[in-house]
C-alpha positions in Angstrom: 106.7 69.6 108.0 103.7 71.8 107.5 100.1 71.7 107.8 97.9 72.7 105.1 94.3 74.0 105.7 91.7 74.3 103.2 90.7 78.6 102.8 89.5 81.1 101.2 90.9 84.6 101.7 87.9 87.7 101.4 87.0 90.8 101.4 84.1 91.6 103.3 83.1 95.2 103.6 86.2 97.1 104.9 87.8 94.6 106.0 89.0 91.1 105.0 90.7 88.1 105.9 90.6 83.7 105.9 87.6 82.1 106.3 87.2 78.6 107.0 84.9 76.2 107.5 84.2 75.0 110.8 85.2 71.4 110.3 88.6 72.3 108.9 89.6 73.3 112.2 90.4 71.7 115.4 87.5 71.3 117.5 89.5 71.9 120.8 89.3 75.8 121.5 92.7 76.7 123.0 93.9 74.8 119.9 92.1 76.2 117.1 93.0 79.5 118.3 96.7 78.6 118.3 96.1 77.5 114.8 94.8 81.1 113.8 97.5 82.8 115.6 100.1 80.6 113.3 97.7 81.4 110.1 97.6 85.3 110.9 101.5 85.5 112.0 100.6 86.8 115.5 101.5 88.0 117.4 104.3 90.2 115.5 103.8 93.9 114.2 104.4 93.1 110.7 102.6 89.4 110.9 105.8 88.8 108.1 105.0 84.8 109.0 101.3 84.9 108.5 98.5 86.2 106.3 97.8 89.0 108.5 98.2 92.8 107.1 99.5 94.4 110.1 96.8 96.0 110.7 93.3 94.9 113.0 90.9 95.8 110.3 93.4 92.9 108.0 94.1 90.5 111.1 90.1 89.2 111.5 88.8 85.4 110.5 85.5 84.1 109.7 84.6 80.9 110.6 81.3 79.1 109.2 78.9 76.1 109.3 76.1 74.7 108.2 73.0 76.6 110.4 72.0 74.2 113.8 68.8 76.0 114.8 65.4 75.9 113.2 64.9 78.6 110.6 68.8 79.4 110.4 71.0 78.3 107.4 74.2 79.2 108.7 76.1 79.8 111.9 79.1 82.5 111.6 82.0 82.7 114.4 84.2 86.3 113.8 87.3 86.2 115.1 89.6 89.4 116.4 92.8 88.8 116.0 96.2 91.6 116.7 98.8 92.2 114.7 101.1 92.5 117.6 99.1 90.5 120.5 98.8 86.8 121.2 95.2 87.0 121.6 91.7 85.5 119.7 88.8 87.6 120.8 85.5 85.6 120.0 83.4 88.0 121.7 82.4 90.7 119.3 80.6 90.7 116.1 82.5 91.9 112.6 79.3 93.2 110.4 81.9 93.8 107.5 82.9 90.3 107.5 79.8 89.5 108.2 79.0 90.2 103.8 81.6 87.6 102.6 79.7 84.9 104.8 76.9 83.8 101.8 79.6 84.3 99.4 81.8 82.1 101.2 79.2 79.0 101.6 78.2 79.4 98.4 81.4 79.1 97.3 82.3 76.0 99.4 78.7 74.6 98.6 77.9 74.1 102.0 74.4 76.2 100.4 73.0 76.5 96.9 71.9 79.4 94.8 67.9 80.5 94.9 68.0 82.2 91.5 69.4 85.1 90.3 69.1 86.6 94.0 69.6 84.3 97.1 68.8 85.4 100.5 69.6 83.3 103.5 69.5 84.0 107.0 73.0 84.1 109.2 73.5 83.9 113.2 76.4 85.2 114.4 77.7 82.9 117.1 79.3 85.6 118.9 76.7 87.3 120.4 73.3 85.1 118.9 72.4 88.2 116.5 70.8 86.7 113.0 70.0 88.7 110.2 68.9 88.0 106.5 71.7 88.5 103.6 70.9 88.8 99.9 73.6 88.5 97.7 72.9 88.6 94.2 73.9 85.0 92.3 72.6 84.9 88.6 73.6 81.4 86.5 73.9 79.8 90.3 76.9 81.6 90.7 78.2 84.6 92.7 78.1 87.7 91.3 81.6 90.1 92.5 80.9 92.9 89.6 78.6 95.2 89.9 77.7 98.9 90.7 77.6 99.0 94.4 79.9 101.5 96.1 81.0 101.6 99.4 83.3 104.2 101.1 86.8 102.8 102.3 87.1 100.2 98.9 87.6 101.0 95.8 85.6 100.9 93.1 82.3 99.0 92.9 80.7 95.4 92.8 77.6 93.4 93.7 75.7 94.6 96.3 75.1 92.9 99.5 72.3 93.5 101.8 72.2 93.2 104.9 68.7 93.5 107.0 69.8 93.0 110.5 67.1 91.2 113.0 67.5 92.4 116.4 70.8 93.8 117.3 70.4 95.8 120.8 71.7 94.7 123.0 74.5 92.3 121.2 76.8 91.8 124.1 75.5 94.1 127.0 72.5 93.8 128.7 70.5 95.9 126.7 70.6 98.8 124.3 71.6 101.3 126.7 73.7 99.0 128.8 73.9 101.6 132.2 70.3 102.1 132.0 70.6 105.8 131.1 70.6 107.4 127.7 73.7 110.0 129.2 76.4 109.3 132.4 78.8 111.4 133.0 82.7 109.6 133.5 85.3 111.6 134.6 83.6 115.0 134.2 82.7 114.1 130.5 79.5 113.4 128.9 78.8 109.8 127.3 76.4 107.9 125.7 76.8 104.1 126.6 75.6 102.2 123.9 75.0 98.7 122.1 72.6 98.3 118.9 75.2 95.7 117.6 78.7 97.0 118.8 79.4 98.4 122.8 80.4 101.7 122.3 81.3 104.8 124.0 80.2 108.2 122.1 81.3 111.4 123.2 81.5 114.8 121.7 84.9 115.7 120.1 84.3 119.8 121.3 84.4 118.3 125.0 88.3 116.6 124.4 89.1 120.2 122.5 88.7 117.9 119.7 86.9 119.0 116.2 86.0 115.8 115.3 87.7 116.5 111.9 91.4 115.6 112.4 93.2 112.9 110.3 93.9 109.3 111.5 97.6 109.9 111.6 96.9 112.9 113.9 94.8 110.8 116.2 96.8 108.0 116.2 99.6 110.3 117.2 97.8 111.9 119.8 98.6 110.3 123.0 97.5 112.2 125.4 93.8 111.8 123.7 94.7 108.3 123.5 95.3 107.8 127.1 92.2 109.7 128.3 90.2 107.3 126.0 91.6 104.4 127.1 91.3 105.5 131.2 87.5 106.5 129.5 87.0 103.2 128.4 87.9 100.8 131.2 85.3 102.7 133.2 82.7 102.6 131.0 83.7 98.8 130.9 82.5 98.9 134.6 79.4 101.0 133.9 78.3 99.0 131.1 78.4 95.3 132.9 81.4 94.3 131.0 83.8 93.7 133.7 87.8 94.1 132.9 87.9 95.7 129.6 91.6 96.2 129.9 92.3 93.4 127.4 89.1 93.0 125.3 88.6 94.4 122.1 85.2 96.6 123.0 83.7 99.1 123.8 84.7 101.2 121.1 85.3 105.1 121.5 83.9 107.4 119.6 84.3 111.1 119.1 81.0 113.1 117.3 81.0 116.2 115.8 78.8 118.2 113.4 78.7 116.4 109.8 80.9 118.2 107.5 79.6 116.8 104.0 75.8 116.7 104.2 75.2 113.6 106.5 73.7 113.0 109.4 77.0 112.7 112.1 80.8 112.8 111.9 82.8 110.2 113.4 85.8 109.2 114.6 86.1 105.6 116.0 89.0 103.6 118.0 88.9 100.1 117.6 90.0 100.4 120.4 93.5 101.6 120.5 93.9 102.8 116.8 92.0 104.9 115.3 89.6 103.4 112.3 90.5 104.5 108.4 86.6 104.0 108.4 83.9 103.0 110.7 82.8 99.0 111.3 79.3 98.1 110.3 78.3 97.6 113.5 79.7 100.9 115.2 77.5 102.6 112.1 74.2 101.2 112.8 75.2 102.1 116.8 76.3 105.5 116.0 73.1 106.0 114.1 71.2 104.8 116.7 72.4 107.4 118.7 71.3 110.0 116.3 67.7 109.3 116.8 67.8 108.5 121.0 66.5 111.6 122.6 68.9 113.2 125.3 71.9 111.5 123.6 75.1 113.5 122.8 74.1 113.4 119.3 71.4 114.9 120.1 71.2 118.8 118.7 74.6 117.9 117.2 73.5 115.3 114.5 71.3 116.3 111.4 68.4 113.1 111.2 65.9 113.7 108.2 62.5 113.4 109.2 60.2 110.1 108.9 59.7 107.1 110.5 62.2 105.3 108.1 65.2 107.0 107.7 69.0 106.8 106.1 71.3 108.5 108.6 74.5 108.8 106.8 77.3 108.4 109.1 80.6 110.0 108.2 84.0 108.8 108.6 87.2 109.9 107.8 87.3 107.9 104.2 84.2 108.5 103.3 80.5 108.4 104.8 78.2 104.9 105.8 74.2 104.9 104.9 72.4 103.1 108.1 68.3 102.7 107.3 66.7 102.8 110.6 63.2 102.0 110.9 61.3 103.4 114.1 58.6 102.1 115.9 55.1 104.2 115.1 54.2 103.2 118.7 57.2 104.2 120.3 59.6 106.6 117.9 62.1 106.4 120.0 62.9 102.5 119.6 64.2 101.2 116.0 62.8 98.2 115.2 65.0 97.7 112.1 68.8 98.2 110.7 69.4 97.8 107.4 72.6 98.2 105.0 74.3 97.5 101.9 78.1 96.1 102.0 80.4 94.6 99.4 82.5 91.3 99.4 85.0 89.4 96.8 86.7 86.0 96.9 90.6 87.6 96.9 92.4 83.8 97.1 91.0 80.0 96.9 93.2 77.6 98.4 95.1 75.9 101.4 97.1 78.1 103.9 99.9 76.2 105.5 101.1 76.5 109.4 103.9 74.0 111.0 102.7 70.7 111.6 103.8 71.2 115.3 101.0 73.7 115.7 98.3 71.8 114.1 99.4 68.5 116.0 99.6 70.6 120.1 103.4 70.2 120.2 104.0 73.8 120.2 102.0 77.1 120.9 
């Protein structure tokens, strides 16, 4: 016997994966997450039993409801799930998935269209961060086609934009989480940072690093993977986040000199393999970086001028446009993030799972 569960299966941003609405799902924790383990085929390298894609940028869930604070239309759980790794890591946010979460509820008609442009606002349940999303819905309906672009997808659709409200902070104490724009671990220089995502930055030049190698060779490269990862549980410490050993963040990040007009180059670990791209999230961090003085980015990164600015962060598929807005009384504090992300509906429909799972007989 099996178990079906009402789904939709999206693309949003760079990554994808289910999304469900809240009330399709068991309410009990430890079992909803047993469920999602049996949806995504974890744990198991190839998730051959699920509708995971072996990968962690293909093994993530959204999980939506209708919005329970005043002012908030809808409240969005991400969920981190591993290919190979019995776990469901509710702590971080996902910004990518973060663009299919309007698409979805209007699609499920848990909202309705504004006209041919609906904005909406979203709280991410993860970490309390809310920002406004416009997604563009002529006739009533979602609109997929379009002329947006975005590096890591092919070709273009609808644009959706994403103005975020107050992301420093998003699961450490603060924006600069040790208190210092620059520490030192292990002889190295780091920034410690969260505008959205906890992250670790670090110059690639100081690992004997360019900053420029392919994801296969990083991936390949354990020696630099073990550093990072010794890197990383320290920095766990620094930043008030306990035992990082099996969490999903902070994410490490090597910086270099852009090498195709931007502002930065990048190279982030999410946080064990290295990331064909860079999350939304880790973006707006990065760029936050940029424009923090005494930073590493700092005489490294290439920031235009102005009080509003677009600082192109580059990755290794392409390059990610983060508009930062700075405080006039204070320009070293941004007081906005904004972006522009893709999504599409990929699959409408029920995903099944063995009735044992659903019913608690079996884990």
């Amino acid at each position: 016997m099996q178990t079906p569960i009402p789904c939709l299966f999206m693309r949003g941003g760079t990554s994808r994966g289910p999304f469900f609405l809240e009330s399709d799902l068991p309410a009990d924790i430890a079992l909803r997450d047993r469920v999602l383990l049996a949806v995504m085929g974890s744990p198991h390298a190839r998730q051959i039993d699920g509708l995971g894609g072996c990968h962690p940028l293909t093994s993530k869930v959204g999980i939506v409801r209708p919005g329970t604070l005043p002012g908030v239309d809808l409240d969005f759980l991400f969920a981190q799930l591993q290919p190979d790794r019995e776990t469901v890591d509710t702590t971080p946010n996902c910004g990518n998935m973060l663009a299919a979460v309007l698409p979805f509820a209007l699609e499920r008609g848990i909202v309705t269209a504004q006209g041919d442009a609906t904005t909406l606002r979203v709280l991410t349940l993860n970490t309390g961060m809310q920002c406004d999303i416009t997604v563009q819905t002529p006739g009533g309906k979602v609109e997929y086609a379009g002329s947006a672009r975005i590096d890591g997808v092919p070709g273009t659709a609808s644009p959706i934009a994403i103005n975020f409200l107050d992301t420093a902070g998003s699961v450490c104490s603060g924006l600069l989480p040790t208190g210092r724009v620059r520490d030192v671990i292990d002889g190295l220089e780091v920034t410690c940072i969260d505008n959205g995502m906890p992250m670790v930055l670090f110059r690639a030049a100081d690992l004997g690093r360019t900053g420029a190698e392919s994801v296969e060779a990083l991936n390949a490269d354990a020696e630099l993977k073990a550093r990072l990862e010794s890197l990383r549980l320290k920095a766990g410490h620094l930043m008030g986040l306990g035992d990082v050993g099996p969490k999903n963040y902070p994410k490490m990040c090597l910086i270099a000199p852009p090498s195709a007009g931007g502002a930065v180059g990048t190279r982030c670990f999410i946080p064990h393999v290295c990331h064909d791209a860079i999350g939304v999230l880790a973006a707006v961090t990065v760029a936050t970086a940029c424009v923090l003085t005494g930073s590493v980015a700092e005489g490294l990164a290439v920031v235009p001028a102005g009080r509003v600015k677009t600082v192109a962060v580059e990755h290794p598929t392409g390059e990610f446009g983060v508009e930062l807005e700075l405080d006039p009384a204070d320009p070293g504090k941004v007081v906005r993030a904004a972006l522009l992300r893709t999504a599409r509906l990929l699959m409408k429909g029920e995903v099944m799972i063995p009735a044992a799972i659903w019913e608690g007989k079996s884990a």
